[in-house]
N, C-alpha and C positions, 0 to 999 in steps of 0.2 A: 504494500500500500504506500502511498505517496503523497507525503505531506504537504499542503496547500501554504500554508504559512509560510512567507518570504521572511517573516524573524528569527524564525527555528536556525538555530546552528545546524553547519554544513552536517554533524555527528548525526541529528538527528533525522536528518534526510532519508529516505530509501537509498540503498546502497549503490544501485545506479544509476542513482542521480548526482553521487558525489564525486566531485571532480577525479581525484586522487585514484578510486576505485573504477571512475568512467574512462581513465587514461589506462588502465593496467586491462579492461576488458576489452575493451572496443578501439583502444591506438591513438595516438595525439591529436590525431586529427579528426576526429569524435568530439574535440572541445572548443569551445568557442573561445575566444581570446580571453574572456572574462574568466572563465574558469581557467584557463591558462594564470591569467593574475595570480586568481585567488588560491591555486595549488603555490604559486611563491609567496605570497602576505599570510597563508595559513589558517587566519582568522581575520573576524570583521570588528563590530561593537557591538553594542548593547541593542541597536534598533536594525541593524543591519548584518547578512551573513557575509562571508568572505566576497561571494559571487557579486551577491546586490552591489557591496561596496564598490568590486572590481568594474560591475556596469556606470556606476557613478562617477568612478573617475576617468571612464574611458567616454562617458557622452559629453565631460566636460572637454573633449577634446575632438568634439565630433567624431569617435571613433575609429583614429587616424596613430595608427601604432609608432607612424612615424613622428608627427607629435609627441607622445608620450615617452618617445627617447630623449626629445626634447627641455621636458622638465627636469627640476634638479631635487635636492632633496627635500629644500625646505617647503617648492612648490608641493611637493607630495604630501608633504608633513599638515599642510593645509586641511589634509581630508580628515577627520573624527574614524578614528582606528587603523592612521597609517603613520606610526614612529619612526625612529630614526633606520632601525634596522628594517623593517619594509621597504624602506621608500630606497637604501640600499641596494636589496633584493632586486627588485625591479627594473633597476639602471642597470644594477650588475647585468641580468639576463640580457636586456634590448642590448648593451654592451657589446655582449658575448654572441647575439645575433648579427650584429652589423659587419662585428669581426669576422666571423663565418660565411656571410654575403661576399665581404671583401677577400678571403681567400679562396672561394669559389669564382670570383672574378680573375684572380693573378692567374689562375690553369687554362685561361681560356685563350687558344693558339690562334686562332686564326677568325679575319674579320672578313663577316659576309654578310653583315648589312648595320643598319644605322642600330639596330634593335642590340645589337651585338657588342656596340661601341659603349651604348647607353649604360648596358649590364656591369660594362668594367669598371665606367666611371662615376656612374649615379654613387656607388659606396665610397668613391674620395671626395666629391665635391659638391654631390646633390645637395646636403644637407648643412652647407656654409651656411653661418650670415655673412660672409663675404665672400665677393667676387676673386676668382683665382680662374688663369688661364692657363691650359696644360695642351700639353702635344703627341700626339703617340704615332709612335714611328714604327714603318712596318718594311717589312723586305719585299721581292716583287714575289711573293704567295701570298702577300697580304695578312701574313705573320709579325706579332705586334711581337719588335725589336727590343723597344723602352718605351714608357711613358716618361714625360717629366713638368712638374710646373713650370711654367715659364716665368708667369708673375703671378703676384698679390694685390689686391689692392683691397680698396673698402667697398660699402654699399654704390658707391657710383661710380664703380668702371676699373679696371687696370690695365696697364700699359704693357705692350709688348715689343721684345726687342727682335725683328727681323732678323739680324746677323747670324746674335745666338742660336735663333730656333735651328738655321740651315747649316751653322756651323757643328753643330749636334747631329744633325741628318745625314751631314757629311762623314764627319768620324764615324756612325754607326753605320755607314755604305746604305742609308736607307733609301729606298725607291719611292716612295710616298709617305704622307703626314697626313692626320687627321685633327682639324683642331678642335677644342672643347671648350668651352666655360659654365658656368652656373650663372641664373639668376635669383639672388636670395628671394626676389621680389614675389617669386612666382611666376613671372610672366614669361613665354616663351616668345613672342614676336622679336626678331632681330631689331636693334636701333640701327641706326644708320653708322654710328662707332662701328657697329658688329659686320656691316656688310664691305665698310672698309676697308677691314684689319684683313678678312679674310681675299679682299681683291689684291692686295696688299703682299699680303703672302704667297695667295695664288700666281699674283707675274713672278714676283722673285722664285718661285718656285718650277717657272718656265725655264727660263733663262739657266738654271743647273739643273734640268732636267729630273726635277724630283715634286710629283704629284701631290694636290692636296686636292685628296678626296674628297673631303667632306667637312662640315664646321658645324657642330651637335651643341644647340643651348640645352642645358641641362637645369632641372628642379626638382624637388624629390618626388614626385612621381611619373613624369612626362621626360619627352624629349622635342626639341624641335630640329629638323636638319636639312640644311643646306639644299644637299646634293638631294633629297627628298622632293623639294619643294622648286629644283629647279636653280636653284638660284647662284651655281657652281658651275 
């Protein structure tokens, strides 16, 4: 039987209803993000169980897991039954997932389309608040050589040094470059900066005979590209 009361602690629940018990029978993916929380926070408080709490703090964030890597601990500590060590917990994990994203990104050999570029670099700069521009350099299989920042800057834009990028291109015998950036803002339409940096690069990239394929604005969860939309 199955308790209707969303105050009843998780203990009291039917057994597979409860997270910890739903993950061991039915696989992780049997759980919804919330119970995910709440198997790391353990317990809730006094008016809420582990889960309720974990739905509360994830609609305060429109339910965007990437947000909620976002917060820190004191923002967590905001919530009524989430301490020091929860709100911990929780960072730790999203942590531990990005880290995982991002080393699943480093094994990936070979670029065959923009969806591909996205994947590498959404885990290094998706989630800036500031703008940074990087380059990844590939050999003619289209096997990604290096990546590397080029520059940093803040929320309105950073500067790139032509020389360097091709001087890099060079030592690494590369055949083509793909350029990248983030925009903290969210927005993916190119500015006119952005269209450019990339024409910009693009003759310089004539003239030694070394390709830029493509020029990917990145945010965390889109991409916008160049070569996609024509505009390369």
């Amino acid at each position: 039987m199955k308790y209707e009361s969303k105050t009843l602690s998780i203990k009291a629940w039917a057994e597979d209803d409860r997270p910890r018990e739903k993950l061991v029978l039915k696989g992780k993916t049997a759980l919804s993000d919330a119970e995910l929380i709440a198997i790391l926070i353990g317990s809730g408080n006094r008016n809420e169980s582990a889960v309720d709490l974990s739905k509360r703090i994830l609609s305060s964030i429109d339910n965007n897991l990437n947000k909620l890597g976002k917060l820190s601990v004191s923002d967590l500590q905001k919530f009524k039954g989430i301490g020091e060590a929860k709100a911990v917990s929780i960072i730790t994990a999203l942590e531990l997932g990005r880290r995982r994203r991002l080393e699943e990104a480093l094994i990936v050999p070979k670029i065959t389309s923009s969806k591909a570029v996205f994947e590498i670099m959404q885990p290094l700069i998706g989630e800036l608040q500031h703008e940074e521009f990087w380059i990844v350099y590939l050999n003619n299989s289209n096997k990604v050589l290096f990546k590397e920042q080029s520059s940093k800057g803040g929320l309105t834009g950073t500067l790139v040094d032509v020389r360097l990028v091709f001087k890099k291109a060079i030592d690494l015998f590369a055949t083509a470059i793909i350029l990248c950036h983030n925009h903290p803002s969210g927005k993916l339409q190119p500015s006119v900066a952005d269209k450019a940096i990339t024409n910009k690069l693009k003759l310089a990239g004539e003239t030694l005979d070394i390709k830029v394929l493509d020029h990917l604005i990145i945010t965390e969860n889109a991409y916008f590209s160049f070569a996609d939309e024509s505009l390369i």
